[in-house]
C-alpha positions, -999 to 999 in steps of 0.1 A, spaced: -558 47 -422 -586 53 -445 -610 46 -413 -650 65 -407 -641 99 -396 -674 91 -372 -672 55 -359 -633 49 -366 -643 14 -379 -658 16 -415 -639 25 -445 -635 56 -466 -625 36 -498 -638 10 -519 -604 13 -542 -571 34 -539 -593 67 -544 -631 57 -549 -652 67 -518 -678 51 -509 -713 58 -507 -719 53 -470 -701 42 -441 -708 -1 -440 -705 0 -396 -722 31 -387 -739 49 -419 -724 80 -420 -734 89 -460 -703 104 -476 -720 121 -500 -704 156 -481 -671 140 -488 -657 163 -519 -618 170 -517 -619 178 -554 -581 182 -560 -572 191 -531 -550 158 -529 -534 162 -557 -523 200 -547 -505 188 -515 -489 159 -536 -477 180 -560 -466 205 -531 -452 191 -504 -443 150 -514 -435 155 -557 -410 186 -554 -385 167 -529 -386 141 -552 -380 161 -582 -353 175 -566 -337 140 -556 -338 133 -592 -323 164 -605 -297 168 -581 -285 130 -593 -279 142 -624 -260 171 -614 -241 153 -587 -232 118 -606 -243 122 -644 -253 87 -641 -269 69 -677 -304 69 -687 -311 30 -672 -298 45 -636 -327 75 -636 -351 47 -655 -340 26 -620 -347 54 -598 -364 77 -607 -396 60 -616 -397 44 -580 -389 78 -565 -419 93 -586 -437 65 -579 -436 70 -535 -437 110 -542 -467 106 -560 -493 84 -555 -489 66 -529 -496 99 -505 -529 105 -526 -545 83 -503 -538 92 -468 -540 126 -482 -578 125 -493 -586 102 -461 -574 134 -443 -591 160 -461 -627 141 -459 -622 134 -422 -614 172 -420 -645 179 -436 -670 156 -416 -654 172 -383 -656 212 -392 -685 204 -410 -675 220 -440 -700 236 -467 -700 250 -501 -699 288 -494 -710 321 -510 -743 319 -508 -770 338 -485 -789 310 -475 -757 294 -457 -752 324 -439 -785 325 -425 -782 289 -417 -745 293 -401 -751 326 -384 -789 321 -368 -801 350 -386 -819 363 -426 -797 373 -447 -791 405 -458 -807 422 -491 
């Protein structure tokens, strides 16, 4: 829904894919929010390979002319593609606001996750 993973009631999004700074109902700053392409692996994963394999298995199946997969094809492409981008980053923010997720590998986040110094 593209909703504050906080309040429910702000938006993620200023565009399709631009997030915004802050939340506009509650101020959460997003500025933790970084799916990098993490989107765009799960598109191409899960929502583009069905569709690839719509298109290809029309050609086996029917042979139709170029105009039909021009007809088709781009639409199919189209759903498979980018219109899950979206939801898909929504997600993938909202999961990291609620496991409060970090950059890792370094000895100062241990500390800081596990209570304790780090290690020499």
């Amino acid at each position: 829904m593209g909703r504050c993973p906080r309040c429910g009631e702000g938006h993620i999004f200023t565009g399709f894919l631009t997030v915004r700074d802050h939340c506009e109902v509650c101020g959460l700053d997003y500025s933790f929010a970084d799916p990098a392409d993490g989107p765009a692996v799960f598109v191409q994963l899960f929502a583009c390979v069905p569709g690839v394999v719509f298109i290809i298995m029309l050609e086996i199946l029917a042979r139709p002319p170029l105009w039909v997969h021009l007809a088709v094809g781009i639409p199919v492409l189209i759903l498979t593609a980018i219109l899950p981008l979206r939801p898909i980053k929504g997600w993938l923010i909202a999961a990291q606001f609620t496991t409060r997720a970090q950059e890792a590998g370094t000895a100062a986040l241990w500390a800081k996750l596990h209570g304790h110094e780090p290690r020499p």
